[in-house]
C-alpha positions in Angstrom: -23.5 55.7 -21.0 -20.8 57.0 -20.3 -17.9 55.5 -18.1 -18.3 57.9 -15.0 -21.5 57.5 -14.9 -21.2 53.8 -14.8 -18.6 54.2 -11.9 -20.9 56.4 -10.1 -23.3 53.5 -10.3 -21.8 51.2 -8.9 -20.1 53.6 -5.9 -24.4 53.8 -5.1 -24.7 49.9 -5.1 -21.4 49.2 -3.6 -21.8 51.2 0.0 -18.2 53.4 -2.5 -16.2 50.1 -2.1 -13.9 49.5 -5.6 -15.4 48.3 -8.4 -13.4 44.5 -7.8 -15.9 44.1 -5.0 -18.9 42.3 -5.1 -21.4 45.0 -6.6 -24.8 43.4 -4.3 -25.4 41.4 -1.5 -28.2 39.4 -1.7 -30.7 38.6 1.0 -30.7 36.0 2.9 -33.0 34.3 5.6 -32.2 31.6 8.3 -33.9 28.6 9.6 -33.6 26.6 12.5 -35.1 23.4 11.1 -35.8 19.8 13.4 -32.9 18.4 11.3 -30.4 21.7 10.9 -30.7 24.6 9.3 -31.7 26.0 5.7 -30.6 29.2 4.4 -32.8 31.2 2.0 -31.5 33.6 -0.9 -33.5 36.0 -2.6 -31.3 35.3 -6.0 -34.2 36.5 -9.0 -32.8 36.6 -12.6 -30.0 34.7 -11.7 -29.3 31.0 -13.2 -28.5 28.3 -11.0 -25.5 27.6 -13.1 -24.3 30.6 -12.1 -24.5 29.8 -8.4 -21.3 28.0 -6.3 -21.7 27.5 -2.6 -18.9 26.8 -0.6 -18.7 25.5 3.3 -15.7 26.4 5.6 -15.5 25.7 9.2 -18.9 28.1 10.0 -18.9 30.0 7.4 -21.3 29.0 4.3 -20.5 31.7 1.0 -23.0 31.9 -1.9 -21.3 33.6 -5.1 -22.1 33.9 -8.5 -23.3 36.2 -10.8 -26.5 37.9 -12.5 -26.2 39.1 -15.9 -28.7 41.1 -18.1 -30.6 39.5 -20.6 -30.5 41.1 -23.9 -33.2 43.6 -25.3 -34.7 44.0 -28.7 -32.5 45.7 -30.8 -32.4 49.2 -31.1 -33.4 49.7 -27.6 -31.7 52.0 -24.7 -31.8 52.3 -20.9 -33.6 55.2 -19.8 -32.9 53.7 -16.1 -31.4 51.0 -14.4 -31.5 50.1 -11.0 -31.0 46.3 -11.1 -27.7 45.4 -10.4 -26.0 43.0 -13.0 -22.2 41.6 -11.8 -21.2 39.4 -9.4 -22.5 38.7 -6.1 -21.5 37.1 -3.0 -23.1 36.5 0.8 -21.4 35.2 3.4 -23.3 33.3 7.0 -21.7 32.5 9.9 -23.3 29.4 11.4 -23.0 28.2 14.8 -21.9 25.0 13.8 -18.8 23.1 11.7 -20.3 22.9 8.4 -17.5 19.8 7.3 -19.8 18.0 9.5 -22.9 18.7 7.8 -24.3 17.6 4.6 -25.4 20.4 2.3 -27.9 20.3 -0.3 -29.5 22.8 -2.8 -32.5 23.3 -4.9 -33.7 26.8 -7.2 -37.4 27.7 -7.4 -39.1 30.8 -8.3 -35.5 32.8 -7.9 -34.7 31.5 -4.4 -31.5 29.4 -3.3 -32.8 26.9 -0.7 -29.4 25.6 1.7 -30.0 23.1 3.4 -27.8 22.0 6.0 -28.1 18.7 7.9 -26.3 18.6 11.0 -24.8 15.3 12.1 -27.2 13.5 14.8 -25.2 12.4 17.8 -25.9 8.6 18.6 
């Protein structure tokens, strides 16, 4: 393929933002939960190794990457509409997130956040 048709490509995914910026955006849901909040990411194809969450003041980021798997040899795209490159997906929460404990688990291509707000005694 050639290279402008790669850079067209990712002008379609990227909204025409430069090709430094994240290529996609993943989607997210939010929770209200009895004990915080929990933060869903549709993340399919991409391996939790490949996944850093960060926490600062409200805002929680979730970054990483997806990357294509590798075909049989011999084989060629006819048409791609996956995006493989790096992600990220920023929330703002309405609470300080250094105050909250945050913990993770992956299943069936989801990101589960769950943030645990600090009970008041």
């Amino acid at each position: 393929m050639s290279r402008d048709v790669i850079r067209l490509m990712q002008a379609l995914f990227t909204g025409g933002q430069d090709s430094g910026a994240a290529i996609w955006c993943p989607a997210a849901d939010l929770y209200r939960t009895p004990s915080g909040w929990l933060v869903k990411l549709d993340l399919a194809g991409v391996r939790l190794e490949d996944v850093h969450v960060r926490a600062e003041g409200r805002r929680l980021t979730v970054l990483g990457s997806r990357r294509d798997c590798s075909l049989e040899e011999g084989c060629r795209y006819y048409r791609l509409e996956i995006a493989y490159s790096h992600f990220q997906r920023s929330l703002e929460l309405p609470c300080d997130l250094s105050r909250c404990r945050i913990t993770t688990d992956y299943r069936d291509g989801m990101l589960h956040v769950h943030i645990i707000t600090e009970t008041e005694k």
